[in-house]
Backbone bond lengths (Angstrom), bond angles and torsions (degrees), N, CA, C in turn:
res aa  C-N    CA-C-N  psi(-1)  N-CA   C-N-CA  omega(-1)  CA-C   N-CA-C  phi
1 X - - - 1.459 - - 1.517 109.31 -
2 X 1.352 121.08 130.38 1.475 131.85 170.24 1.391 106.57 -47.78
3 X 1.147 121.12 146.68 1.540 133.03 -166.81 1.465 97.39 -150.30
4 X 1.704 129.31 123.48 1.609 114.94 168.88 1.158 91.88 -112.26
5 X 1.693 132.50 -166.55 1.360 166.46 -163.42 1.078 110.26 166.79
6 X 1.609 107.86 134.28 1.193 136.98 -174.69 1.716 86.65 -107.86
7 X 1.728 85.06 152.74 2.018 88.38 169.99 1.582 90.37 -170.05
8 X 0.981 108.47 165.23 1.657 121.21 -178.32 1.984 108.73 149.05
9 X 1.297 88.94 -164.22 1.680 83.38 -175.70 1.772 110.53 -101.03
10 X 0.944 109.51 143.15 1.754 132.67 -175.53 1.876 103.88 -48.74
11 X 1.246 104.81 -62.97 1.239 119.31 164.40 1.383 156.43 -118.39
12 X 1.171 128.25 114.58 1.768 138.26 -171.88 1.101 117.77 -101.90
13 X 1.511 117.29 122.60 1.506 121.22 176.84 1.675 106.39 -78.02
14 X 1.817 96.80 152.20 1.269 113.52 -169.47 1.753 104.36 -43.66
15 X 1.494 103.38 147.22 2.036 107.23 163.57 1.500 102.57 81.19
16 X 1.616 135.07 -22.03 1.108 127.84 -167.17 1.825 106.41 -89.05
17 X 1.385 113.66 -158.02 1.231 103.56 177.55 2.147 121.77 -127.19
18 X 1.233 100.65 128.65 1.514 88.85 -165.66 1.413 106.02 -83.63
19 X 1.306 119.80 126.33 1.347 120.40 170.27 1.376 119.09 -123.45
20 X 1.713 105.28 144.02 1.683 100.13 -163.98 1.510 95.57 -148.04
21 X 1.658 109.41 174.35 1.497 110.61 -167.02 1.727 109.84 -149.32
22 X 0.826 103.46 111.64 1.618 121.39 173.59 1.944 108.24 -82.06
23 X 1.302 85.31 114.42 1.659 98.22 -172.69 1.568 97.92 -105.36
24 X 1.605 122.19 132.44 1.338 124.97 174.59 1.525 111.14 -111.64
25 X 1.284 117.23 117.89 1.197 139.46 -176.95 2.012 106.11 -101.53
26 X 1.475 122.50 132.39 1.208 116.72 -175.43 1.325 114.60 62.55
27 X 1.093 109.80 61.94 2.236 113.20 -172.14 1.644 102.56 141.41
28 X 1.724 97.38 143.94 1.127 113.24 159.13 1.259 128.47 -89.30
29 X 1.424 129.09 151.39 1.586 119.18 163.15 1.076 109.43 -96.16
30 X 1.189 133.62 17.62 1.949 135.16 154.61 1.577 97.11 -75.36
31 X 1.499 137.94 -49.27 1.072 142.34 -148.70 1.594 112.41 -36.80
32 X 1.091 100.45 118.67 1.839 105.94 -179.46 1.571 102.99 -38.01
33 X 1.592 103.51 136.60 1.701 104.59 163.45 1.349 116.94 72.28
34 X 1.483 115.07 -8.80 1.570 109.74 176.93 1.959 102.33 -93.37
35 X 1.841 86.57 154.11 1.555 84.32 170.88 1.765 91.83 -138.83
36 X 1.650 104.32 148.17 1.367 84.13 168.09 1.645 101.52 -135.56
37 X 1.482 111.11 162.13 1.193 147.05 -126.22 2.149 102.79 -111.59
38 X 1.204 106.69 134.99 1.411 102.43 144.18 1.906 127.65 -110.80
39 X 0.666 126.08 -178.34 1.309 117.99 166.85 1.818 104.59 171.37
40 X 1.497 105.80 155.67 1.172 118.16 -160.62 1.592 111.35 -138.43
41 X 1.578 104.48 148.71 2.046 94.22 -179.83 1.423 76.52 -128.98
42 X 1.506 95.35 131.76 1.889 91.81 159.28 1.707 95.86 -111.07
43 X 1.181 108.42 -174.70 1.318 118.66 -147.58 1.393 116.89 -91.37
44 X 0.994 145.73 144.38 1.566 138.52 -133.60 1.582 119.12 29.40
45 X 1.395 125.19 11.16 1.563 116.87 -177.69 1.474 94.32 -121.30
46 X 1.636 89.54 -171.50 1.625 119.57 172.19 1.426 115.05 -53.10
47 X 1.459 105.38 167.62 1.846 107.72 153.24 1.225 104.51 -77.06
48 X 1.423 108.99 154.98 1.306 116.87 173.58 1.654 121.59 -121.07
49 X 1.222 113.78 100.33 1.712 100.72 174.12 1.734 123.94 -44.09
50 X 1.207 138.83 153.24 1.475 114.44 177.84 1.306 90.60 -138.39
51 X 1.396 126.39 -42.70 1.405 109.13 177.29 1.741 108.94 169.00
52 X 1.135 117.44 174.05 1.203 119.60 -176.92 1.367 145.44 -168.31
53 X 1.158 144.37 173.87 1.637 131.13 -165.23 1.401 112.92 -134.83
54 X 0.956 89.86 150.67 1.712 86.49 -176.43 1.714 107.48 -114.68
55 X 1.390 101.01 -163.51 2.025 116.73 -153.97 1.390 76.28 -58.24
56 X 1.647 121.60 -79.37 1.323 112.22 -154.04 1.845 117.29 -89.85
57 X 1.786 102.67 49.23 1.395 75.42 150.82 1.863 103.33 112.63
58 X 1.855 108.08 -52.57 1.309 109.12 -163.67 1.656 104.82 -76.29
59 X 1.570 108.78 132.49 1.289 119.31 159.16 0.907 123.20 -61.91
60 X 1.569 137.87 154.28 1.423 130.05 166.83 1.511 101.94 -152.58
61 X 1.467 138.44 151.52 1.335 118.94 -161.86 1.901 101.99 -157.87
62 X 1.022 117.24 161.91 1.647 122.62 179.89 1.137 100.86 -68.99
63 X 1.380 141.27 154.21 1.445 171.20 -173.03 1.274 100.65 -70.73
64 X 1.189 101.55 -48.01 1.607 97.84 -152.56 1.757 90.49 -100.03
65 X 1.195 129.36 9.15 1.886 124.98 164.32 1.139 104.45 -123.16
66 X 1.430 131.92 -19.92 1.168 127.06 -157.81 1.796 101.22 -51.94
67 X 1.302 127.59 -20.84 1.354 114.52 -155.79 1.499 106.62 -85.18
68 X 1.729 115.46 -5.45 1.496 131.11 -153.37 1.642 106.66 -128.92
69 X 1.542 91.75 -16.19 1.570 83.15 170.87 1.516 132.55 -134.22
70 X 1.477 118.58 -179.90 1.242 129.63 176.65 1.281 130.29 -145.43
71 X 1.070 124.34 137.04 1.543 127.39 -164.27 1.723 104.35 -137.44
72 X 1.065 96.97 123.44 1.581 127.91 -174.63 1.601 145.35 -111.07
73 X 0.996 132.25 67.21 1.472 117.78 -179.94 1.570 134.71 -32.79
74 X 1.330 108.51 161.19 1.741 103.75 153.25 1.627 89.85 -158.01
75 X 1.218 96.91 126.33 1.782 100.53 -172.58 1.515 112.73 -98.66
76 X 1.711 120.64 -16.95 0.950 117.73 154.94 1.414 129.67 -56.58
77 X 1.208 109.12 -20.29 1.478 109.85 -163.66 2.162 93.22 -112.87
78 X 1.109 118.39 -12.92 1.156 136.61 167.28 2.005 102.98 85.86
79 X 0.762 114.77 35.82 1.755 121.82 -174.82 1.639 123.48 -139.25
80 X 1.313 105.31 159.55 1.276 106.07 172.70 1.141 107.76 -148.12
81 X 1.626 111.11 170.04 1.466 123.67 -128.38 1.892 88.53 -139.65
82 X 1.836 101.99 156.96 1.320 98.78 166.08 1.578 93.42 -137.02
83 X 1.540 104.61 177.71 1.708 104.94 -163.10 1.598 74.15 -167.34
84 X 1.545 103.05 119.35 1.408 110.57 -177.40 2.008 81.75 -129.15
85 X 1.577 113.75 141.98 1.100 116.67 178.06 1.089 110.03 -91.35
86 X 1.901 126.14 -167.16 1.499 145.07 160.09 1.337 101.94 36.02
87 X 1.135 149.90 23.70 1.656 133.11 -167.54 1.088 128.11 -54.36
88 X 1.520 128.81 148.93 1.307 129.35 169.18 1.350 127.62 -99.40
89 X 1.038 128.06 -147.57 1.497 123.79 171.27 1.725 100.79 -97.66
90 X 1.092 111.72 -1.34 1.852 117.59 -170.04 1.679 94.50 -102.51
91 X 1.479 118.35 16.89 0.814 129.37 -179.22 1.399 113.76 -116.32
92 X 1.140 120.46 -15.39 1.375 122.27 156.56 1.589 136.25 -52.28
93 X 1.121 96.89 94.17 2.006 86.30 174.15 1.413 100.21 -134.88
94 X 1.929 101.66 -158.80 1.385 101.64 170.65 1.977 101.34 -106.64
95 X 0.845 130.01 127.63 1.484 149.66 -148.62 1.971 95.97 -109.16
96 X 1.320 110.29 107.65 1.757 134.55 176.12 1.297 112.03 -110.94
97 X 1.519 132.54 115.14 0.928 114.82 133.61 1.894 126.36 -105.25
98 X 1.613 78.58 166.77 1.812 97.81 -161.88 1.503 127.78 -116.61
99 X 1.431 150.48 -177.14 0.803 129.63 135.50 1.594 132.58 -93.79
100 X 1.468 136.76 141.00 0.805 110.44 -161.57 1.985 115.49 150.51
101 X 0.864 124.68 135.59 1.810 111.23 -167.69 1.359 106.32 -71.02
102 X 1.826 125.82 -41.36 1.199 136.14 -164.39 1.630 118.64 173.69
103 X 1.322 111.91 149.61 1.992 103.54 -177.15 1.314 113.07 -46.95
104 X 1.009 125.96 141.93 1.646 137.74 7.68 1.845 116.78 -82.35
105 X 1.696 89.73 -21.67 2.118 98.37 -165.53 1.553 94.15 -80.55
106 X 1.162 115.09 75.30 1.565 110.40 167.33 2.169 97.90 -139.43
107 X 1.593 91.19 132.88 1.132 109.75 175.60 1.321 114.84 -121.11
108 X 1.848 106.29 165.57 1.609 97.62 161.84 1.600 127.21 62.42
109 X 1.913 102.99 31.00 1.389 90.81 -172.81 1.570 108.57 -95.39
110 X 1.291 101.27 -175.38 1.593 130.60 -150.76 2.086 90.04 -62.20
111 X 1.234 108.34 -170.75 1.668 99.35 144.14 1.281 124.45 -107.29
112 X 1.305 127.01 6.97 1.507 127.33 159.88 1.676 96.23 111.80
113 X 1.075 105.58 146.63 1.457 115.85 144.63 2.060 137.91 -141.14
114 X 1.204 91.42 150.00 1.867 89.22 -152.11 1.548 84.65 -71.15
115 X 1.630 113.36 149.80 1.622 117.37 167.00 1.559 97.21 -133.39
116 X 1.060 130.36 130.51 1.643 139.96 -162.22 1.529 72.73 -125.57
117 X 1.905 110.51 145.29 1.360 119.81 158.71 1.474 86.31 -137.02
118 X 1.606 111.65 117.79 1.343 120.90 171.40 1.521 100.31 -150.98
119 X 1.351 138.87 145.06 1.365 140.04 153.81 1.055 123.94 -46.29
């Protein structure tokens, strides 16, 4: 059974850049037809889709982040990565990745990790 993990650092000061890493355990991210997913809950709101990559590679990302973010592979190491820019404190949530193109068809996610951006 596919297993992900999220890992990165807990906290980012305001304007800098948060970067985090979804490790896939039991599965490839070459695997034909798979795409996998970030997504985020900040606190009193919704989940949030943010964006995502697929088997071979292509990024694709939400409208409304696309201008702040980036999503990255490394297939040697079997994981992928997100890189959200300038952040604010409205940038704080708990940060999942999944498998999956976008909400609702997302399976198999990570267990989350909290990212606080405060000074």
């Amino acid at each position: 059974q596919v297993r992900l993990q999220e890992s990165g650092p807990g906290l980012v000061k305001p304007s800098q850049m948060l970067s985090l890493t979804c490790a896939i355990f039991g599965g490839s991210i070459t695997t034909n037809y798979y795409t996998w997913s970030w997504i985020r809950h900040p606190p009193g709101k919704g989940l949030e889709w943010m964006g995502a990559i697929a088997y071979d590679g292509t990024a694709y990302y939400s409208p409304s982040l696309k201008s702040r973010t980036s999503i990255t592979r490394d297939t040697t190491k079997n994981e992928f990565s997100l890189q959200l820019s300038s952040v604010t404190p409205e940038d704080t949530a708990v940060y999942y990745c999944a498998i999956g193109p976008t909400m609702p068809t997302l399976d198999f996610w990570g267990q989350g990790i909290q990212v606080t951006v405060s000074s």
